[in-house]
C-alpha atoms as one frame of an Amber mdcrd trajectory, in Angstrom:
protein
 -40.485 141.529  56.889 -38.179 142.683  60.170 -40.447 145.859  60.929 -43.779
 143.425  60.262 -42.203 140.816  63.193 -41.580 143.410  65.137 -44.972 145.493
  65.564 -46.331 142.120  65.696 -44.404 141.203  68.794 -45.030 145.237  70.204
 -48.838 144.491  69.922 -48.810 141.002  71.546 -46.458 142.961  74.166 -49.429
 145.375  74.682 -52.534 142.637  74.556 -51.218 140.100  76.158 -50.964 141.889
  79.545 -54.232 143.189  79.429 -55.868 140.480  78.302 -54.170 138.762  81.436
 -55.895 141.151  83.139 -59.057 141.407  82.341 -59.308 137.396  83.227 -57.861
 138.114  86.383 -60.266 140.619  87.276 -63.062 139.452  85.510 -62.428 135.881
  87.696 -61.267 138.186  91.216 -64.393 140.636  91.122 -67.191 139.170  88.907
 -67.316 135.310  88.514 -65.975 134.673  91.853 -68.811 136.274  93.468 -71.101
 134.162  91.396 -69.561 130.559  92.245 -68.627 131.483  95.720 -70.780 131.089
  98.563 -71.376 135.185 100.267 -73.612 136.700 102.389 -76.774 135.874 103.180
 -79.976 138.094 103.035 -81.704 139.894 106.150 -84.409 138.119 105.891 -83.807
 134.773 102.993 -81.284 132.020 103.995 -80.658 129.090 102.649 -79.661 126.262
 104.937 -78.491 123.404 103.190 -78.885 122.223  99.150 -78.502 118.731  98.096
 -78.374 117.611  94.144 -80.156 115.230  93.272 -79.133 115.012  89.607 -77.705
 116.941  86.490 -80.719 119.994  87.497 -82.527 119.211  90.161 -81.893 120.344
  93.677 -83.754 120.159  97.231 -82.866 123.012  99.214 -83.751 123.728 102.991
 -84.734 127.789 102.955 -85.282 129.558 105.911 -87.705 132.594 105.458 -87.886
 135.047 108.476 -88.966 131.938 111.461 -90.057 129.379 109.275 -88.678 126.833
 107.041 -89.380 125.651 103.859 -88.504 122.125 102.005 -87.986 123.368  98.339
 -87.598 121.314  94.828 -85.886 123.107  92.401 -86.369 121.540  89.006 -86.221
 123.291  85.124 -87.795 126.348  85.007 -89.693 125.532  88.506 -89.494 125.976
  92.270 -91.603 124.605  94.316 -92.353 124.378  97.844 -92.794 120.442  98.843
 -93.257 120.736 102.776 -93.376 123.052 105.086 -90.848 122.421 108.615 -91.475
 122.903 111.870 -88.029 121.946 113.073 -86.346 124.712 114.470 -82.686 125.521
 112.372 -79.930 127.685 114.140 -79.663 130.369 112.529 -77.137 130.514 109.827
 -72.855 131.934 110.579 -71.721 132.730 107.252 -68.935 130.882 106.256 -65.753
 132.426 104.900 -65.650 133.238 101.602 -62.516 131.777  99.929 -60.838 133.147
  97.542 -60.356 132.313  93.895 -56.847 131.200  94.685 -58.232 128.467  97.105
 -60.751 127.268  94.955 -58.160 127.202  92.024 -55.362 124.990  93.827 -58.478
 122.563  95.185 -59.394 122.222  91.675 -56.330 121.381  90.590 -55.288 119.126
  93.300 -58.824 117.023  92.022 -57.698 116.851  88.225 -54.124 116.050  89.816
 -55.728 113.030  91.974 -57.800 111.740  88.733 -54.487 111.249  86.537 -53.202
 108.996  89.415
């Protein structure tokens, strides 16, 4: 019964770190770059996106010179108007890290149980 507890607490030893980090990375390297806003394309940038419910969006998109008023619905994309406002071109905001995005998180669930 001894030598049973004890491989069982030399294995969680073992899994428990790399499970650890296999979230960490899998959150620092692969669904970070997902959520996160990065770099834009060469020649594709989106402007601005506003929800307008659950999943549907209206996005601004800014193809080479022109513009483009898009409705993004379930399972379609369509192009609703075509602008002939001129945009600034896009600066690419800082990408924050996980850690940033983590403590804002929490600081919102933290707010809510007030």
């Amino acid at each position: 019964m001894a030598g049973e507890l004890f491989w069982a607490v030399v294995r969680l030893c073992i899994c428990l770190p790399l499970v650890v980090g296999l979230i960490y990375v899998f959150l620092r390297f692969g669904l970070s770059r997902k959520l996160l806003p990065g770099g834009a394309g060469r020649y594709i940038q989106v402007i601005e996106q506003v929800p307008l419910g659950p999943k549907t969006t209206v996005s601004i998109v800014k193809i080479g010179q022109r513009a483009y008023l898009c409705g993004h619905g379930e399972g379609a994309v369509s192009i609703l108007k075509e602008l002939n406002e001129e945009f600034p071109d896009v600066v690419n905001p800082p990408v924050v890290g996980f850690e940033q995005v983590f403590a804002a998180k929490v600081r919102q669930m933290m707010m809510r149980r007030r």
